[in-house]
N, C-alpha and C positions, 0 to 999 in steps of 0.2 A: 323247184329249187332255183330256176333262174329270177323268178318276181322275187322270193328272198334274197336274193342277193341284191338284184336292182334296188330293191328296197333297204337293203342296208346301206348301199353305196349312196343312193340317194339321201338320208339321213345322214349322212359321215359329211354330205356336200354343204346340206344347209348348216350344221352344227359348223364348221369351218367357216361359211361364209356370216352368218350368226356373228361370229367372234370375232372377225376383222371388220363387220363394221362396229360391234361395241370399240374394238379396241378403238376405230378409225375418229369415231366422235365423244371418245372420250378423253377431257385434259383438264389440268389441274395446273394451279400457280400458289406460289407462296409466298405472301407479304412480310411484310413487316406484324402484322399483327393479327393476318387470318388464313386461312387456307380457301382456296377458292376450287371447287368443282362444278365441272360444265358434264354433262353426261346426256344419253339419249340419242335413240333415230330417230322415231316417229314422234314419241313424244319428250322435248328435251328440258333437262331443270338444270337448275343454278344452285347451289350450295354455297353460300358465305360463312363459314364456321370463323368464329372467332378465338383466337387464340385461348384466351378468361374463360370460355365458356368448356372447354375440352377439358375435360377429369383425368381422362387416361386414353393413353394410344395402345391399342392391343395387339399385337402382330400372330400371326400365322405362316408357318413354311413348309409346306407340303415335299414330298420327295422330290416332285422335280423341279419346283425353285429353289431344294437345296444346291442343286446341280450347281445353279446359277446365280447361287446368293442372291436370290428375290425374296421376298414377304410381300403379302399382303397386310396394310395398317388398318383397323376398323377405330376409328374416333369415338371415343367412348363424349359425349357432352351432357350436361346438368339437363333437366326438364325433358330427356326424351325417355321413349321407353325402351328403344334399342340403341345398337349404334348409329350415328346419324350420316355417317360417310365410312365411305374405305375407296383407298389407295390401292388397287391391283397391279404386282407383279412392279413393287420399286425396290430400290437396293437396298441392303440390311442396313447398309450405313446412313443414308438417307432418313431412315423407319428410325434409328438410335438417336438423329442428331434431331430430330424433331420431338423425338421422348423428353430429351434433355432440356432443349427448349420451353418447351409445357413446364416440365418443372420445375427450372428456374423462373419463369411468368409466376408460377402460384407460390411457390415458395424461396428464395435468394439464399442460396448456398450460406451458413454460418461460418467465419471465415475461424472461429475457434473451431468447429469440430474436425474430428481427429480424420483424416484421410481412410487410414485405414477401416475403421469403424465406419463408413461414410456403403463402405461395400463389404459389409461382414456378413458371412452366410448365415442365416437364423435357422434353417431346416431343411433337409434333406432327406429322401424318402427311399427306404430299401423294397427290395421285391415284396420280401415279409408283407409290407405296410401297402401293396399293388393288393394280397390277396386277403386285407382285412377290407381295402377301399370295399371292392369285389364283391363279399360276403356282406356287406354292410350295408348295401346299394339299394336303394326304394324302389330300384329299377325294376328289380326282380318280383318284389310283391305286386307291384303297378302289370306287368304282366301276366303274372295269374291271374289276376283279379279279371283284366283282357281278355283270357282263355277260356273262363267260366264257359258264358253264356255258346263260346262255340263248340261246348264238352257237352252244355246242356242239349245243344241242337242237335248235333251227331247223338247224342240219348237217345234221344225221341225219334233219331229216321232210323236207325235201328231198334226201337220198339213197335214203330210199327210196319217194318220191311219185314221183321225175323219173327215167327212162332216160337214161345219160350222149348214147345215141344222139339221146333227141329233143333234149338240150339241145345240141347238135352242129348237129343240124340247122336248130331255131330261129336259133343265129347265125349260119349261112351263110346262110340267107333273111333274114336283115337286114342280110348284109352285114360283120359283126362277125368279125375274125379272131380268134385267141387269147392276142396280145400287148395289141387295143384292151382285150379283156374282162377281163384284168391289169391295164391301165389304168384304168379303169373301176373294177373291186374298191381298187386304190390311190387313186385318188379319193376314194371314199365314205371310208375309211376314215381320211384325211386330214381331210375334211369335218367328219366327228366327233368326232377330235381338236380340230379348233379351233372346236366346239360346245362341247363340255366343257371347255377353257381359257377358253370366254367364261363360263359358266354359273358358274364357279368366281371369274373376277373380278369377274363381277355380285354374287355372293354376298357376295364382300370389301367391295364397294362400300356393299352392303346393313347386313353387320354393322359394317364401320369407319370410313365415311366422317366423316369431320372430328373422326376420334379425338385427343383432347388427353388427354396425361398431366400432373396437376397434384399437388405436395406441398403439404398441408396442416401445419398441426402433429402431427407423430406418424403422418401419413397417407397415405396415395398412394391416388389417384382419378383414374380415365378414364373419360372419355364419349366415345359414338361410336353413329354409325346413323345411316341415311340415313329409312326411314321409319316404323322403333322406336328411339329413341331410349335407347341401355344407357347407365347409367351405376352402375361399379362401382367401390368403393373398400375398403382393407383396412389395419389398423393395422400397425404397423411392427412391435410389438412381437409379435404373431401370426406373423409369417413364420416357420417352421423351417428351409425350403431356398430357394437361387438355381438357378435353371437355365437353361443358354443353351446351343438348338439349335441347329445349322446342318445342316439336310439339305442333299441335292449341289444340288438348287435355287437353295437361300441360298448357298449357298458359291460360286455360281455370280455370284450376286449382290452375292457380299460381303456380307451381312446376316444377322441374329441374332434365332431368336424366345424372348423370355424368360419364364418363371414361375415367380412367386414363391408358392411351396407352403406351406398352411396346415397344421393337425391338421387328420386326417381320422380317420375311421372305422376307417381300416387292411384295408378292403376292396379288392380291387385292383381298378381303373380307376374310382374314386368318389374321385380323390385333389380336394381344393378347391384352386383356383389362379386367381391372380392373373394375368393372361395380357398380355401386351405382343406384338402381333403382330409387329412387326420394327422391327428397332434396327441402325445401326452399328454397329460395333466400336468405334471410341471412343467409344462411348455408354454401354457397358458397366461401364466404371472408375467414371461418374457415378453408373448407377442402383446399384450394389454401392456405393456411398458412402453414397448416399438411406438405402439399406436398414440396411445395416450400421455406419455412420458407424467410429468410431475403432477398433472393437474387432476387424475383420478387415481389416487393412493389410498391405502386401506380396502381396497376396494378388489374382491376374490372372482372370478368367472368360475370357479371349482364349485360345483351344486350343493358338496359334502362341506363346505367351508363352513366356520363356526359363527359367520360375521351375518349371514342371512336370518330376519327376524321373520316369524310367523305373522300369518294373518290372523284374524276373528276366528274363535271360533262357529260364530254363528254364521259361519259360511257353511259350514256344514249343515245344521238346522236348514234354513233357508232353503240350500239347493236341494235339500232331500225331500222336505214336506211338496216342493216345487216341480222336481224332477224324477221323485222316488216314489212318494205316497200316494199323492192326489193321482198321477195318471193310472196306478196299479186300480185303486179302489175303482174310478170309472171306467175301465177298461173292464175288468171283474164284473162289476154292475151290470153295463151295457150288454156282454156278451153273454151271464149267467140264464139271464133272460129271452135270450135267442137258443144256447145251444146246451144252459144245463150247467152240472156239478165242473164239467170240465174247465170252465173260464177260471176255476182257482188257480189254475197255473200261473195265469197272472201274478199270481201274489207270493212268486219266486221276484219277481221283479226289484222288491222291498228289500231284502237283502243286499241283492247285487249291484244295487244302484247304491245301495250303504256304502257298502267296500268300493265301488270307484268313485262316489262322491269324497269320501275319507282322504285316498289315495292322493286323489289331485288336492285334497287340501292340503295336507302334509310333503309335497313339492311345491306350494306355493309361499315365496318368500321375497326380500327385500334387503339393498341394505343402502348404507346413505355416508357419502363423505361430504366435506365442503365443497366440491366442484362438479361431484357425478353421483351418481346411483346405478345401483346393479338390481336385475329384478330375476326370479325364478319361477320359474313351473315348468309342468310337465303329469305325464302321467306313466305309461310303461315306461318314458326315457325320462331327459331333461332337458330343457333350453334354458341361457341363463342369458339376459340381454344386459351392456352397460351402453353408458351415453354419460353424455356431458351436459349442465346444467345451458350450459349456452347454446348448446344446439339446438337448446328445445324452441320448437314457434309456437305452441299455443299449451295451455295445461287444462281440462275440464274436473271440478269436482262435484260429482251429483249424489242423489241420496235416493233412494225406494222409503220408501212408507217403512218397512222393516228397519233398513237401516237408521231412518231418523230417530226409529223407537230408541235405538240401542246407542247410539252418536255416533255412529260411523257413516263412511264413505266410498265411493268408488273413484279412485285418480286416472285419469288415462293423460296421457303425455303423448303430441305430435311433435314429430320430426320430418325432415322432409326426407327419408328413409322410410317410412310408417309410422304406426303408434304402437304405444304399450301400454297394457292396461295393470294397475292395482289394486285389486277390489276387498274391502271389508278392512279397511283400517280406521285408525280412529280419526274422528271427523275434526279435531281441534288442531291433529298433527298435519292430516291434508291440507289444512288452511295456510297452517306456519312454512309446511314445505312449498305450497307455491308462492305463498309472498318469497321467498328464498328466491326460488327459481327464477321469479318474476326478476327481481333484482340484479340476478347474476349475468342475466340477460342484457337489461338497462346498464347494466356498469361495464361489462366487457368490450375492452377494447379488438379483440381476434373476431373478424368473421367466425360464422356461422356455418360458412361451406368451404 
């Protein structure tokens, strides 16, 4: 009991002295045009962030910098894949007049627009909408999936620790038939199902509670948390992509999780985003106004919208005889011959590769104003992505052997967000849409980011 203790006290000493020398060689100045951070004991670095370069300042206030009106600021900048600095433990006022800054740098207040409108609340989230987040959450599927393998291993040390025979005989001495003990395993497993749907709307409650979306000038800013307090914000002029989820959850619910995608690093899964945990569907036309104001009109993020055209259908051929037929047949071949009548099973495959080849075709769609494009797919859900003709950097239009038979093509479109792809349209409209593109490009006068 006493090395326990020494040893706790001993940790409680370094953790302290730890943190007064971070605090002791850490300092920070602010220019005219950049923010400067010195940081480090042993090994020390210099941080010049330049005002142009910071997208969004994102603050954090945990319970006991509320005490204190402290935040910590994390520097959201262009080209990294995280934040590239933070500021520990400065004043909220401080953390606000530096938000403000940033965004008059990237965007100069219109001195028409209306004040009030300048700071008009766009969305506000009730409990209800904490325990659709909750329910809705990848979190929870990512988890099981996690679990498996250590459900599978406890399998196996109890198949070979237990004799089927003692565990026979254990439940007939207690009584236990073989329907209860089904009952039983159904139970438990029920049990923790709705462990894990609690766990996951605690967690919503945690990161979202009393989440408000507010526009600023030029700006969109959400707070939200119940006992860290996040509050993130991103210029308007920064967004490259919209995007509006509905996994079979949401769809379930009618509701829509959106993010508006900045420049990233172009690393894949390090994409920056602006995140809106759930929206209506008539909410959708608003925040694509917010964002995009005049320049992407006609233009629907609703997956059921009328305004979305189909692809080829030789998409369908194509990925079937590709993905559906040819592997069933050799897979049938190879195996009949090793193990018998049995490898026909394979040729279940031909079906069900039918119906989700189909499936994803018939969520794939398009649609095209003079400034933007909106694209769709999906399979059990939807995603429906827009963007702007100008934001685009590069457009490729290639063709497979198949497709040149037919004149079609596959479009993919970079942005410094990611790409999108368009595959199986016709190959004379690809052409015309990226000279379009290509143009709207060359003639715009508004950045790009």
């Amino acid at each position: 009991m006493t090395r326990v203790m020494l040893g706790g006290a001993a940790l409680i000493v370094i953790t302290v002295i730890l943190s007064f020398l971070q605090y002791w060689f850490f300092r920070y100045q602010i220019t005219d045009d950049a923010i400067l951070i010195r940081e480090g004991v042993l090994k020390k670095s210099q941080l010049d962030i330049k005002f142009d370069r910071i997208q969004a300042i994102n603050t954090e206030q945990n319970v006991i910098f509320r005490a204190f009106d402290l935040v910590t600021a994390k520097l959201d900048t262009a080209g990294s894949a995280k934040q590239e600095g933070n500021l520990p433990a400065i004043k909220s006022s401080l953390a606000n007049s530096l938000r403000d800054r940033i965004s008059t740098s990237a965007r100069p207040a219109d001195p028409g627009e209306d004040p009030q409108r300048q700071s008009e609340p766009l969305l506000t989230l009730t409990a209800r909408d904490m325990v659709r987040i909750g329910l809705s959450s990848n979190r929870a599927l990512i988890f099981l999936v996690l679990l498996g393998p250590i459900f599978e291993n406890i399998d196996d040390w109890i198949g070979e620790s237990l004799d089927e025979s003692v565990v026979l005989n254990a439940m007939n001495e207690a009584g236990f038939s073989v329907v209860a003990g089904v009952g039983v395993i159904v139970s438990v497993i029920v049990l923790f199902l709705l462990l894990l749907a609690a766990a996951s709307i605690t967690g919503a409650f945690l990161r979202y509670h009393g989440f408000e979306l507010r526009a600023a000038s030029g700006v969109l800013r959400s707070t939200g948390g119940s006992l860290t307090k996040h509050e993130h914000s991103i210029n308007l002029i920064k967004i490259q992509t919209l995007v509006a989820t509905q996994n079979p959850v949401l769809r379930l619910f009618g509701r829509f999780r959106v993010q508006a995608k900045q420049a990233s690093s172009g690393r894949p899964g390090r994409e920056k985003q602006f995140v809106i945990p759930i929206c209506e569907p008539d909410q959708l036309p608003m925040l694509e106004n917010r964002i995009f104001g005049d320049e992407l009109q006609n233009i629907d993020l609703r997956p059921t919208s009328d305004i979305f055209q189909p692809i080829a259908s030789s998409y369908v051929r194509s990925r079937f005889v590709l993905a559906g037929l040819v592997p069933a047949l050799l897979l049938t071949s190879f195996y009949y011959l090793l193990h018998g009548p049995i490898a026909l099973i394979f040729i279940a495959w031909i079906p069900l590769s039918a119906l989700v080849i189909r499936t994803i075709y018939r969520k794939y769609g398009y649609a095209i104003s003079e400034n933007g494009m909106a694209l769709r797919r999906g399979f059990l859900g939807y995603q429906t992505t827009a963007f702007l003709y100008r934001k685009v950097q590069r457009i490729s239009v290639t063709q497979t052997p198949l497709q040149e038979r037919k004149g079609l093509a596959t479009m993919r479109f970079y942005l410094a967000s990611g790409s999108a792809k368009l595959p199986y349209v016709d190959f004379r409209m690809a052409q015309q849409l990226r000279d379009v593109i290509l143009y709207k490009i060359e003639s715009s006068q508004r950045s790009w980011h």
